[in-house]
C-alpha angles and dihedrals in degrees: 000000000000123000099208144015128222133165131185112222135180111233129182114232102211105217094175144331092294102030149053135159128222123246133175110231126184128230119207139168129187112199079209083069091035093173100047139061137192146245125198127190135182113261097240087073099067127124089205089079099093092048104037099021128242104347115202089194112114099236114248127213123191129190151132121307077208091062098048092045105053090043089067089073111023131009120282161178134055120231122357102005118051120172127184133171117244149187125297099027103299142102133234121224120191125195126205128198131134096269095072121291124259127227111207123176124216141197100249090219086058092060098037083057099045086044098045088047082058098043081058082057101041114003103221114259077040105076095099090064093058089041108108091203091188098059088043089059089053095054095048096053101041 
Protein backbone atom coordinates (compact mmCIF):
# COMPACT_ATOMS: atom_id res chain seq x y z
CA UNK A 1 0.00 0.00 0.00
CA UNK A 2 0.94 3.22 -0.76
CA UNK A 3 2.26 5.79 1.95
CA UNK A 4 1.21 8.86 0.35
CA UNK A 5 -0.78 10.16 -2.08
CA UNK A 6 0.13 13.13 -4.74
CA UNK A 7 -1.51 14.28 -7.95
CA UNK A 8 -0.45 16.98 -10.57
CA UNK A 9 -3.25 18.96 -11.68
CA UNK A 10 -3.73 21.94 -14.20
CA UNK A 11 -5.65 25.05 -12.42
CA UNK A 12 -6.65 28.21 -13.85
CA UNK A 13 -5.51 31.13 -11.91
CA UNK A 14 -8.40 33.76 -12.60
CA UNK A 15 -6.64 37.06 -12.87
CA UNK A 16 -9.81 38.95 -13.79
CA UNK A 17 -13.15 38.67 -15.43
CA UNK A 18 -11.38 37.98 -19.19
CA UNK A 19 -8.29 36.33 -18.24
CA UNK A 20 -6.59 33.65 -16.39
CA UNK A 21 -3.35 32.02 -16.64
CA UNK A 22 -2.55 28.13 -16.34
CA UNK A 23 -0.57 26.68 -13.56
CA UNK A 24 0.26 23.28 -12.62
CA UNK A 25 -0.64 22.66 -8.73
CA UNK A 26 0.03 19.70 -6.89
CA UNK A 27 -2.26 17.78 -4.80
CA UNK A 28 -0.77 15.67 -1.80
CA UNK A 29 -1.93 13.83 1.22
CA UNK A 30 0.13 12.25 3.95
CA UNK A 31 -2.06 9.37 6.15
CA UNK A 32 0.68 10.71 9.08
CA UNK A 33 -1.51 14.12 8.86
CA UNK A 34 -4.98 11.97 8.25
CA UNK A 35 -7.38 15.35 8.49
CA UNK A 36 -5.35 17.83 6.05
CA UNK A 37 -4.27 18.04 2.48
CA UNK A 38 -2.03 20.03 0.56
CA UNK A 39 -1.75 22.37 -1.98
CA UNK A 40 1.54 23.18 -3.92
CA UNK A 41 2.09 25.99 -6.25
CA UNK A 42 5.03 27.17 -8.47
CA UNK A 43 7.06 29.97 -6.91
CA UNK A 44 6.55 32.39 -9.46
CA UNK A 45 2.93 32.73 -8.16
CA UNK A 46 3.59 34.12 -5.15
CA UNK A 47 2.29 37.22 -3.89
CA UNK A 48 5.53 37.49 -1.46
CA UNK A 49 7.57 38.67 -4.40
CA UNK A 50 7.14 42.41 -3.94
CA UNK A 51 8.05 42.16 -0.15
CA UNK A 52 10.99 39.29 0.00
CA UNK A 53 12.10 39.46 -3.52
CA UNK A 54 11.96 36.65 -6.18
CA UNK A 55 11.12 32.91 -3.82
CA UNK A 56 12.09 29.73 -5.47
CA UNK A 57 9.93 27.75 -2.81
CA UNK A 58 7.07 26.07 -4.37
CA UNK A 59 3.86 27.83 -1.95
CA UNK A 60 2.22 25.49 0.23
CA UNK A 61 -1.13 25.48 1.18
CA UNK A 62 -2.54 23.22 4.00
CA UNK A 63 -6.24 22.56 5.01
CA UNK A 64 -8.78 20.43 5.82
CA UNK A 65 -9.82 17.10 3.22
CA UNK A 66 -12.67 17.79 4.74
CA UNK A 67 -12.74 21.36 3.18
CA UNK A 68 -12.01 20.40 -0.32
CA UNK A 69 -14.40 17.66 -0.21
CA UNK A 70 -17.40 19.14 0.88
CA UNK A 71 -16.79 22.07 -1.42
CA UNK A 72 -17.27 19.87 -4.25
CA UNK A 73 -20.83 19.83 -3.52
CA UNK A 74 -21.82 22.82 -1.57
CA UNK A 75 -19.80 26.02 -0.64
CA UNK A 76 -17.51 25.93 1.88
CA UNK A 77 -14.75 27.05 4.36
CA UNK A 78 -14.43 29.92 6.84
CA UNK A 79 -11.20 32.24 6.78
CA UNK A 80 -8.18 31.59 4.31
CA UNK A 81 -9.55 28.50 2.09
CA UNK A 82 -12.34 28.76 0.78
CA UNK A 83 -13.74 25.73 -2.09
CA UNK A 84 -17.33 25.78 -4.27
CA UNK A 85 -18.47 23.94 -6.70
CA UNK A 86 -19.09 25.73 -10.13
CA UNK A 87 -20.45 25.56 -13.74
CA UNK A 88 -19.27 23.49 -16.16
CA UNK A 89 -17.94 20.74 -13.97
CA UNK A 90 -15.23 22.51 -11.85
CA UNK A 91 -14.68 23.83 -8.77
CA UNK A 92 -13.56 27.06 -7.69
CA UNK A 93 -10.90 27.44 -4.86
CA UNK A 94 -10.23 30.76 -3.38
CA UNK A 95 -7.06 31.67 -1.14
CA UNK A 96 -6.87 34.21 1.24
CA UNK A 97 -3.33 36.00 2.98
CA UNK A 98 -2.54 39.05 3.47
CA UNK A 99 -0.86 39.56 0.25
CA UNK A 100 -4.17 39.51 -1.88
CA UNK A 101 -6.14 36.33 -2.26
CA UNK A 102 -6.02 34.09 -5.42
CA UNK A 103 -9.09 32.52 -7.38
CA UNK A 104 -8.02 29.24 -9.23
CA UNK A 105 -10.24 27.24 -10.98
CA UNK A 106 -10.05 23.28 -11.13
CA UNK A 107 -11.32 20.42 -13.11
CA UNK A 108 -13.71 18.81 -10.50
CA UNK A 109 -12.57 15.04 -11.74
CA UNK A 110 -9.39 15.98 -10.96
CA UNK A 111 -10.38 16.66 -6.99
CA UNK A 112 -12.87 13.67 -6.55
CA UNK A 113 -9.41 11.32 -7.80
CA UNK A 114 -6.93 12.82 -5.80
CA UNK A 115 -9.54 12.66 -2.89
CA UNK A 116 -10.70 9.16 -3.47
CA UNK A 117 -6.81 8.05 -3.79
CA UNK A 118 -6.68 9.55 -0.17
CA UNK A 119 -9.96 8.05 1.16
CA UNK A 120 -7.74 4.07 -0.07
CA UNK A 121 -5.12 5.43 2.37
CA UNK A 122 -7.56 6.92 5.44
CA UNK A 123 -11.43 6.27 4.90
CA UNK A 124 -12.87 9.30 5.96
CA UNK A 125 -14.49 9.14 9.80
CA UNK A 126 -11.16 7.05 10.17
CA UNK A 127 -8.46 9.57 10.28
CA UNK A 128 -8.08 9.50 14.46
CA UNK A 129 -7.00 6.13 14.33
CA UNK A 130 -4.00 6.96 12.03
CA UNK A 131 -3.25 10.60 14.41
CA UNK A 132 0.00 10.02 16.53
CA UNK A 133 -1.02 12.58 18.96
CA UNK A 134 2.20 12.38 20.58
CA UNK A 135 4.37 13.34 17.52
CA UNK A 136 1.89 16.00 16.77
CA UNK A 137 2.56 17.55 20.28
CA UNK A 138 6.06 17.62 19.52
CA UNK A 139 5.71 19.43 16.51
CA UNK A 140 3.85 21.61 17.73
CA UNK A 141 6.25 22.52 20.75
CA UNK A 142 9.41 22.49 19.13
Amino acid sequence: MYSAVEETVQARLILSTHRSARLRAVLSYLPEDPFAVRMAFPAEFSLDDAVEGPSTEDIVWVFARRLLSSGLEVPAGVGDVHVRPAAGRRTMVELRAPEGTALLRFDTADLRRFLWRSRLLVPEGEEHLHLDADRALAQLLG
